[in-house]
Legacy VTK file of the C-alpha trace (Angstrom):
# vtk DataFile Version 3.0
C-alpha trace
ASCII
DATASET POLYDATA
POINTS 269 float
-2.990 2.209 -18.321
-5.632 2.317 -21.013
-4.798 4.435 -23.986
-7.713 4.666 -25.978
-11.162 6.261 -24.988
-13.987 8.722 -25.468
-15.335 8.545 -29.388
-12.097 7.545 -30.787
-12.067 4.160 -28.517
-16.022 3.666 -28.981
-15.973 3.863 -32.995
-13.062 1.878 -33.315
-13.999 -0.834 -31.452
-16.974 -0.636 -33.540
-15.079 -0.579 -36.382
-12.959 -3.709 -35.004
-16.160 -5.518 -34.054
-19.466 -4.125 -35.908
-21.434 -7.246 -34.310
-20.265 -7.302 -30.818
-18.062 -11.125 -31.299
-15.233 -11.180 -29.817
-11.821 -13.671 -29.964
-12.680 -14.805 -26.558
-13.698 -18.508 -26.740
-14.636 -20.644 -24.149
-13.042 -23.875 -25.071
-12.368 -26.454 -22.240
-9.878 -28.412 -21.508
-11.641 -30.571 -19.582
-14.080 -32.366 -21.903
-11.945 -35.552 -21.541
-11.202 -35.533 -18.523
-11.615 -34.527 -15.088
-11.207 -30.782 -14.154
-10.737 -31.327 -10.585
-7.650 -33.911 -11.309
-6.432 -31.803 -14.605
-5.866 -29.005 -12.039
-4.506 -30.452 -8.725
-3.395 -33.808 -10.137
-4.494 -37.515 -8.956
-3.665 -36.801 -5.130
-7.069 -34.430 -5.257
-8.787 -37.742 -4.240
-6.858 -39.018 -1.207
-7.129 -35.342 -0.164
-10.944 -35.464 0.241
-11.655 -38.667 0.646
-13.909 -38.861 3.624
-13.955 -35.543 3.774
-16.509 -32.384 4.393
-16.003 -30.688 1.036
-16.967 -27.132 0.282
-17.551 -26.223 -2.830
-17.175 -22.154 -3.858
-19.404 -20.937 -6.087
-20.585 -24.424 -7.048
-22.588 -23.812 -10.448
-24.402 -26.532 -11.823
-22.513 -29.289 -9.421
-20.694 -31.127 -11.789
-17.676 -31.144 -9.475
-19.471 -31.306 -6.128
-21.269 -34.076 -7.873
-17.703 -35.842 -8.974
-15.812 -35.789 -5.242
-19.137 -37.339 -3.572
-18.720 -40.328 -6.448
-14.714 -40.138 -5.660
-15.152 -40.642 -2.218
-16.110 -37.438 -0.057
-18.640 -38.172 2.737
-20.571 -34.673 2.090
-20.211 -32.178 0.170
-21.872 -28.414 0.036
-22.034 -26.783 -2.944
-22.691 -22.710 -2.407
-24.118 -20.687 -5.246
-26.237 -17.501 -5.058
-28.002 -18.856 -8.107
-31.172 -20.946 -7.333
-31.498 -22.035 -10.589
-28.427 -23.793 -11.010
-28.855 -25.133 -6.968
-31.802 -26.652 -8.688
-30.050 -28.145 -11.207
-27.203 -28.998 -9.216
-29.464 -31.289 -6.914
-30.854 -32.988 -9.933
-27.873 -33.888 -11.023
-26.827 -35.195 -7.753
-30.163 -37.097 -7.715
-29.379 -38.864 -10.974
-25.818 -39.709 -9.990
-27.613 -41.201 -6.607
-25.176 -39.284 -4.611
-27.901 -37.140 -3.125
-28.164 -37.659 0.117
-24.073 -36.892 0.308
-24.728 -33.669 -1.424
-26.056 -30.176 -0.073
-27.349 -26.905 -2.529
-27.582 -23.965 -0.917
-26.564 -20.341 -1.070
-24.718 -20.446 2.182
-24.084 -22.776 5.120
-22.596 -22.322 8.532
-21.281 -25.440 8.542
-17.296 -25.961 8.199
-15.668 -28.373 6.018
-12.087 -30.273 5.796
-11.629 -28.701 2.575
-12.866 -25.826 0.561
-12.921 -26.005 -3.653
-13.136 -22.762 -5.679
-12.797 -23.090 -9.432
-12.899 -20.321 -12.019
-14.258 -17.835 -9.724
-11.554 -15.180 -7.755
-11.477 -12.842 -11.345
-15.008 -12.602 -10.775
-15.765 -11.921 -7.305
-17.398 -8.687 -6.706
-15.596 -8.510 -2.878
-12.819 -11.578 -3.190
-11.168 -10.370 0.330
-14.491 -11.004 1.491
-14.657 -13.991 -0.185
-11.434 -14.964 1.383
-12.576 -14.205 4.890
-15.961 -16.226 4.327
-13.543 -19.180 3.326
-11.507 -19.177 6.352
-14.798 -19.078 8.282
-16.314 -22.298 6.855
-12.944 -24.247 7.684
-11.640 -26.164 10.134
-8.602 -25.222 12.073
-6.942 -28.322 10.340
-8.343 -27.805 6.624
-7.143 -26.487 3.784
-8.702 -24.279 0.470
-7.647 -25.139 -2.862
-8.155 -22.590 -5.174
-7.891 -22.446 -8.714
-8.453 -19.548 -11.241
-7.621 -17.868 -14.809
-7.509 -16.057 -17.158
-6.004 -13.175 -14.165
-6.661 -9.287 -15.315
-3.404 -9.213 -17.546
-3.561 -12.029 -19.304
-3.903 -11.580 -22.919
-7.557 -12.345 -22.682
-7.556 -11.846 -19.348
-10.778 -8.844 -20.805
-12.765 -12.256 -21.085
-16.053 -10.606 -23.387
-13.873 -7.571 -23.578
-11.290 -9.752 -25.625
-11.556 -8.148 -29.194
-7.591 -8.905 -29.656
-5.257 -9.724 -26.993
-4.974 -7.430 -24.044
-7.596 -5.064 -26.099
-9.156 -4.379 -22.520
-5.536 -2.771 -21.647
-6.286 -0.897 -24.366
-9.087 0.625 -24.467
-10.409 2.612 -21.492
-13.018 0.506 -19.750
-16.051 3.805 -20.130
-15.444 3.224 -24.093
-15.290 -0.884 -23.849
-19.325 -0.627 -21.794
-19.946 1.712 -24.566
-19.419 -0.414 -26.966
-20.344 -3.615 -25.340
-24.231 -1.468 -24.520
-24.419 -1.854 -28.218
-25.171 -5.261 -28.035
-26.689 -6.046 -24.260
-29.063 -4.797 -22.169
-28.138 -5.128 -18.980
-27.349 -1.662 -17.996
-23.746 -2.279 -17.279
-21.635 0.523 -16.843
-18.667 -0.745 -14.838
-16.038 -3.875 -15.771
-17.991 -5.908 -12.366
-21.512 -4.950 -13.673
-21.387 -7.614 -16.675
-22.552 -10.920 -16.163
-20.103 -12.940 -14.093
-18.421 -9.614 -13.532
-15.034 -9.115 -13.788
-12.954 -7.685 -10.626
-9.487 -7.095 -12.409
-7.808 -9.533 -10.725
-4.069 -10.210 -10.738
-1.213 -12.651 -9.615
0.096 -9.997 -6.808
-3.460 -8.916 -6.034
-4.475 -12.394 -5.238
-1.353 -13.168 -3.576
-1.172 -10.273 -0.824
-5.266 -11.087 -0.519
-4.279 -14.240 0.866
-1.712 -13.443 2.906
-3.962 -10.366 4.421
-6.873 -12.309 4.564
-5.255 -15.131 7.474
-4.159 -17.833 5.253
-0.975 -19.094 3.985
0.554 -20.623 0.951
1.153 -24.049 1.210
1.719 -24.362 -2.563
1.142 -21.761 -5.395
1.683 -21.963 -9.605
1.369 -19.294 -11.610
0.892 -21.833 -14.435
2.485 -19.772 -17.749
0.316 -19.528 -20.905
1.463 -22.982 -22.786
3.070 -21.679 -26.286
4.760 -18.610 -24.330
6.282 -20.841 -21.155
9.575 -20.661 -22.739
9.017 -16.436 -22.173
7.680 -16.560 -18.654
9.662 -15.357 -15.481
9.224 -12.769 -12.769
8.879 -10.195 -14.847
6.688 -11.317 -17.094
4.648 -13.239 -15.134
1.622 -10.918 -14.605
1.218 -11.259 -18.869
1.835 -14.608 -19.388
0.051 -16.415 -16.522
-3.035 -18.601 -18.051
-4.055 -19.338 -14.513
-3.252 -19.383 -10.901
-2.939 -22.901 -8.617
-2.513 -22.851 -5.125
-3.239 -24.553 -1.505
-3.945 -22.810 1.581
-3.822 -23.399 4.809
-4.730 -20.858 7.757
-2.122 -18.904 9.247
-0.574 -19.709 12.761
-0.429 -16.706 14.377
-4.729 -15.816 12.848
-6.127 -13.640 10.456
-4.211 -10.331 10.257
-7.257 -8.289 10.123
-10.537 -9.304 11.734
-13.659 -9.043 9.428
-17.025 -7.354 10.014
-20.378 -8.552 9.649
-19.773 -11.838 7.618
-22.393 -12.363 5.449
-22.840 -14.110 1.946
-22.149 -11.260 -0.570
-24.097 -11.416 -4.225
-20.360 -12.295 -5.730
-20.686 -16.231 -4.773
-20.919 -17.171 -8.452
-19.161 -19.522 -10.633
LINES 1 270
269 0 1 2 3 4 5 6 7 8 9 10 11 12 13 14 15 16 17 18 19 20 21 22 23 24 25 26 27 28 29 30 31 32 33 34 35 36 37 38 39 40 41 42 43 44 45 46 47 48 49 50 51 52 53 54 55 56 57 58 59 60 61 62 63 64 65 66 67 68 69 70 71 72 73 74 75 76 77 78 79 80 81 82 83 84 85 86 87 88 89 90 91 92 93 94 95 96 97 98 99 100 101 102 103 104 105 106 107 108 109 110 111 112 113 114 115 116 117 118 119 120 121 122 123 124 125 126 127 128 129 130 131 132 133 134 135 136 137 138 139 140 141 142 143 144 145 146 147 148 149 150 151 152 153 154 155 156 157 158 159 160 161 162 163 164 165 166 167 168 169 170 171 172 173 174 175 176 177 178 179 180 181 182 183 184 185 186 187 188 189 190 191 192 193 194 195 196 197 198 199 200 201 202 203 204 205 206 207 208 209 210 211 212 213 214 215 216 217 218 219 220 221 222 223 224 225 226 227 228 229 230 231 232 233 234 235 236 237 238 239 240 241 242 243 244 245 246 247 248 249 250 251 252 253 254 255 256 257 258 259 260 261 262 263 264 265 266 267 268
């Protein structure tokens, strides 16, 4: 779909952004409130109240940290990351909910519930992912499951966001180009950067699910605030500022059986 490449893409981009900033900012929503209750609303502590909570790609805690304080009896957060496991159980520590929390980079155990926040656009395997999920829950539980920008999102790019939907724009050989400019790393591929970035969209993540043994018990594709008066089916994969949804497992089992589970380097906040 991208349009412009090779030289051309590289010096313009240059030309757009000589220092490597881009208009992507990371400003939350949350600093007033809580995440976990700004994104599945008030119920989100009846639902684990009591509960075996696992959290996906964990991070630092903070939210693995909030349901033990709101009332879950244990909760495991899973990160590949040791560093922020180790800061995650400090945390825990200091909120004196440690001995109702678990850090770790994976478990066997299975939980009522399993939390993912802000991770399925940056999965490296999210079927995977999906398939580890249903593993680690009970016949009974549920996953909810909450992520955004998706791929098409006007700064759905992320780092790549030097105007809206630049990273449709530019082919993604003269985006690393440019982006090599200004890191190290030795990325040469969109899921290479830090965090990486699978391209994930609304139908993408929807037929995952449904291939993957689960079923929607609720999903929003939750429109990008000053354009909700534009969104509908057809515009949905643009306008979406991020996807909402509970699962439950399917019936009739998973549709495809999975080899080898095993706890791929994608577990990442």
């Amino acid at each position: 779909m991208a349009i412009l490449g090779g030289t051309v893409g590289y010096r313009l981009l240059r030309w757009l952004r000589p220092e490597g900033k881009t208009t992507n900012r990371e400003e939350s929503a949350y600093q007033q409130c809580s995440k976990l209750e700004a994104l599945f609303g008030p119920s989100i502590w009846d639902d684990l109240a009591g509960k075996v909570v696992i959290d996906f790609g964990c991070g630092t805690g903070t939210e693995a940290v909030e349901m033990a304080l709101r009332g879950a009896a244990h909760v495991i957060g899973i990160d590949i990351r040791e560093s922020v496991l180790a800061e995650a159980r400090l945390t825990a520590s200091r909120a004196g909910v440690a001995d109702r929390c678990t850090f770790t980079m994976e478990t066997d155990e299975q939980g009522d519930l399993v939390v993912s926040l802000d991770a399925f656009e940056h999965f490296s395997d999210p079927e995977h992912i999906l398939y580890l999920m249903r593993r680690l829950l009970q016949d009974d539980g549920q996953a909810l499951i909450a992520f955004g920008p998706p791929w098409y999102h006007p700064r759905g790019g992320h780092t790549f966001s030097v105007f809206p939907w630049a990273h449709l724009v530019f082919t993604e050989q003269a985006l690393l180009r440019w982006r090599a400019d200004f890191k190290a790393d030795g990325a040469t591929r969109f899921g290479e950067v830090d965090g990486g970035l699978n391209q994930m969209t609304v139908r993408r993540f929807r037929r995952l699910v449904q291939e993957c043994g689960f079923e929607f018990v609720s999903f929003e594709a939750v429109p990008i605030r000053k354009l909700r008066y534009l969104a509908n089916a057809l515009s949905r994969e643009y306008l979406t500022s991020f996807v909402r949804c509970r699962l439950r497992l399917q019936s009739a089992g998973c549709v495809r059986q999975e080899r080898n589970l095993h706890y791929p380097h994608g577990i990442a906040s």
